[in-house]
C-alpha positions in Angstrom: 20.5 5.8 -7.6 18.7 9.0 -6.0 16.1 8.5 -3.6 12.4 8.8 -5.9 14.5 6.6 -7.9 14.8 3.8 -5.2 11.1 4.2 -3.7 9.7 3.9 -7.5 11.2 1.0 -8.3 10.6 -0.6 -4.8 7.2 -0.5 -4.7 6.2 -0.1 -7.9 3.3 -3.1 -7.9 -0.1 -2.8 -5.4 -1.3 0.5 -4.2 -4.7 1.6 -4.9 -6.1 -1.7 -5.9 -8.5 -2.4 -2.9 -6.5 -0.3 -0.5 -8.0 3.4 -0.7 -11.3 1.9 1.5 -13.7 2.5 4.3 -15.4 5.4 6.5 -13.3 8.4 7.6 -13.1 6.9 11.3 -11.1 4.0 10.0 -8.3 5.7 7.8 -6.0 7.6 10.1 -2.4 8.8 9.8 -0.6 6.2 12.4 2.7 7.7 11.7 4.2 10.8 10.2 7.6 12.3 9.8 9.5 15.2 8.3 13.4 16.0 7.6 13.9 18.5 10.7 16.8 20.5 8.6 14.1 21.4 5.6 12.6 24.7 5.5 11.0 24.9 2.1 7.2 24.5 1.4 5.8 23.6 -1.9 3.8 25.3 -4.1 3.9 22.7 -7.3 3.3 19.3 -6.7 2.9 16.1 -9.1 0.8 13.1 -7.7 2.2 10.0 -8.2 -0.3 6.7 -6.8 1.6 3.3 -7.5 -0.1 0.4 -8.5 -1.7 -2.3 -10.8 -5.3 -0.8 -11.2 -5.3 2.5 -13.6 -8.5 3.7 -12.6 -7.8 3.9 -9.1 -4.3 5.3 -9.7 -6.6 8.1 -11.7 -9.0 8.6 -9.2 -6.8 8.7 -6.1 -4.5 11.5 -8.3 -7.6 13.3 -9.5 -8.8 13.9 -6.4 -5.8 14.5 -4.4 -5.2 17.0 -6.8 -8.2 18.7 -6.6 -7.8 19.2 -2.5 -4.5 20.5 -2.8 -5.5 23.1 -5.4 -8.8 24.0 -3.3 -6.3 24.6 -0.3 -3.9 26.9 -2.7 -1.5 24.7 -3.5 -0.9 23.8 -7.9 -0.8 20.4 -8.1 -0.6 17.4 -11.4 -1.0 14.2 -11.4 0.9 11.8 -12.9 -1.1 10.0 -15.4 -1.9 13.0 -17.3 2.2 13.7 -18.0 3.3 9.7 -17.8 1.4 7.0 -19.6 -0.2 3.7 -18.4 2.5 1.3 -20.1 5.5 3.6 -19.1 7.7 3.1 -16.0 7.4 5.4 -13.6 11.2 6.1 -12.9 13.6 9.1 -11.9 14.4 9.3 -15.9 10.2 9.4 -16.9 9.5 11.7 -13.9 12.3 14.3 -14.8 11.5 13.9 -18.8 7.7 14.8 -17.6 8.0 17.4 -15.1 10.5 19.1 -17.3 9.9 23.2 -17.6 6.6 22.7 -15.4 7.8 24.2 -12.8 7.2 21.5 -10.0 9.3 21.7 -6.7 7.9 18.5 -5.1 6.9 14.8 -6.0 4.4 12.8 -3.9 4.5 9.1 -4.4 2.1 6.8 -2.6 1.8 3.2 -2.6 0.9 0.2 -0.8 3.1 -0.8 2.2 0.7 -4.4 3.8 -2.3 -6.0 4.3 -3.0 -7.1 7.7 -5.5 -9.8 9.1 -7.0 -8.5 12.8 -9.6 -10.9 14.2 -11.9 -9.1 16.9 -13.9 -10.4 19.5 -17.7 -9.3 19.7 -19.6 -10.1 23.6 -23.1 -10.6 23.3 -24.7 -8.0 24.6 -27.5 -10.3 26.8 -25.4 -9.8 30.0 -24.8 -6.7 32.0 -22.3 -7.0 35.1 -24.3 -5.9 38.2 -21.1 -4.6 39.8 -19.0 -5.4 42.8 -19.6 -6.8 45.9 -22.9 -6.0 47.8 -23.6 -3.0 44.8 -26.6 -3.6 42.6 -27.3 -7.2 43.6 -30.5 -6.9 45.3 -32.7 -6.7 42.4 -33.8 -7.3 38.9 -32.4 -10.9 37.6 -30.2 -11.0 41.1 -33.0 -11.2 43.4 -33.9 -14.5 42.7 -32.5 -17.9 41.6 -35.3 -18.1 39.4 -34.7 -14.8 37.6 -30.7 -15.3 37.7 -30.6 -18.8 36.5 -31.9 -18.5 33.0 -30.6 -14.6 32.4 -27.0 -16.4 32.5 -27.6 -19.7 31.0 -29.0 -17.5 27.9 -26.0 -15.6 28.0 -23.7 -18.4 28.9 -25.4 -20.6 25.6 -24.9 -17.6 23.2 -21.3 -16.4 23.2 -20.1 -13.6 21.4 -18.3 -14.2 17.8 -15.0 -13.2 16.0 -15.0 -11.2 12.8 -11.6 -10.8 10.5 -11.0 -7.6 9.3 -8.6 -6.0 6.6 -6.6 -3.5 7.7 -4.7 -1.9 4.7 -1.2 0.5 5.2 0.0 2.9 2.8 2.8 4.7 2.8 3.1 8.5 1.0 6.3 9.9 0.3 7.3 13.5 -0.7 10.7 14.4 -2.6 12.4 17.6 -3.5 12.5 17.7 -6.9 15.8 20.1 -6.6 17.6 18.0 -4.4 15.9 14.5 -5.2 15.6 13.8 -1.3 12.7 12.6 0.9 11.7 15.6 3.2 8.2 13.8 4.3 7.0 10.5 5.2 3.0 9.6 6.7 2.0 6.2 6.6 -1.5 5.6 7.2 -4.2 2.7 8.2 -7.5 1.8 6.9 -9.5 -0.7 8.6 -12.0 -2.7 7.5 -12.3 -1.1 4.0 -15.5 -0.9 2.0 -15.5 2.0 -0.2 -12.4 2.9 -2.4 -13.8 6.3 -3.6 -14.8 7.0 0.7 -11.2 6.3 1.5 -9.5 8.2 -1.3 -11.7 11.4 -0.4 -10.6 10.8 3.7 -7.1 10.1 3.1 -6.4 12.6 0.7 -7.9 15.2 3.2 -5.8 13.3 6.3 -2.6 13.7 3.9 -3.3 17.4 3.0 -3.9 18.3 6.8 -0.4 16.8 8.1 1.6 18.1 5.1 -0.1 22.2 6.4 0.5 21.2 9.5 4.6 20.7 9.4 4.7 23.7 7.0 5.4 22.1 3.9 2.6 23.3 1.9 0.5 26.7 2.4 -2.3 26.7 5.2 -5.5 27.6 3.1 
């Protein structure tokens, strides 16, 4: 069984459901990595997102094709060429693709969902430094002043929040060869707008794949 063959049918449940979310400063590529013997670039790429909802399998494909063709590169996505109740497998892909002319797939898809639980200080107390350094005024003059500046503080504790953080992986295969040449996996923290996060990660994606030479630098 080749390769796209494998990752298809692994993962082929989740992805863009309520993953694709939150502010560019929360999705970032944690890590990357490319076959070191592979000099080709590609110039034709189909777009494959895995997962349950359709319309953000359309809208994650949509736009990443639309950044890779605004940086020169031809790109398709997949739920133009495969339908909605077919299986995405190495026999649909081929079938699809056929006579198109593509030289590399990109599959994406949902890797886990993590739980973080953060700690958030009140912000009522400010340390008035070390030893002999800032003591001799304001709220540390006095026991009078000092006394209820830290028993407010003391009485109202910082909180915990929980926090999402989702990790995709993205995958790109040679379509000659059937191998993986590419790998990025990326985080997305606290999510809370799928359209945000498909626009940011797309553009995160785009930027890596330029930057290790498989696709043309606009």
């Amino acid at each position: 069984m080749s390769l796209i063959n494998k990752s298809l049918c692994r993962t082929a449940a989740l992805f863009v459901t309520s993953i694709l979310l939150a502010s560019c400063a929360n999705t970032k590529i944690s890590q990357s990595w490319v076959e070191p013997d592979n000099k080709k670039s590609y110039d034709d790429l189909l777009i494959i997102g895995i997962g349950e909802s359709q319309h953000n399998r359309r809208a994650y494909e949509s736009n990443f094709v639309e950044e890779l063709m605004a940086n020169g590169a031809d790109a398709e996505a997949s739920y133009k060429l495969i339908k909605s109740n077919e299986k995405i497998d190495r026999s649909t892909v081929t079938r699809a693709i056929k006579g198109m002319g593509i030289d590399g797939v990109i599959v994406t898809h949902l890797v886990a969902v993590d739980e973080e639980t953060i700690y958030r200080p009140t912000t009522g107390y400010a340390y008035g430094g070390g030893y002999g350094v800032g003591y001799g005024g304001g709220y540390y003059g006095g026991l009078y002043s000092y006394y209820p500046h830290v028993n407010s503080y003391v009485n109202n504790p910082g909180y915990y929040t929980t926090h999402e953080t989702y990790t995709l992986e993205t995958n790109l295969y040679d379509v000659e060869s059937e191998e993986l040449v590419w790998s990025a996996r990326s985080r997305t923290f606290a999510p809370e707008s799928v359209q945000e996060v498909i626009v940011d990660l797309t553009k995160l994606l785009i930027k890596d794949l330029q930057q290790k030479n498989l696709i043309k630098k606009k």
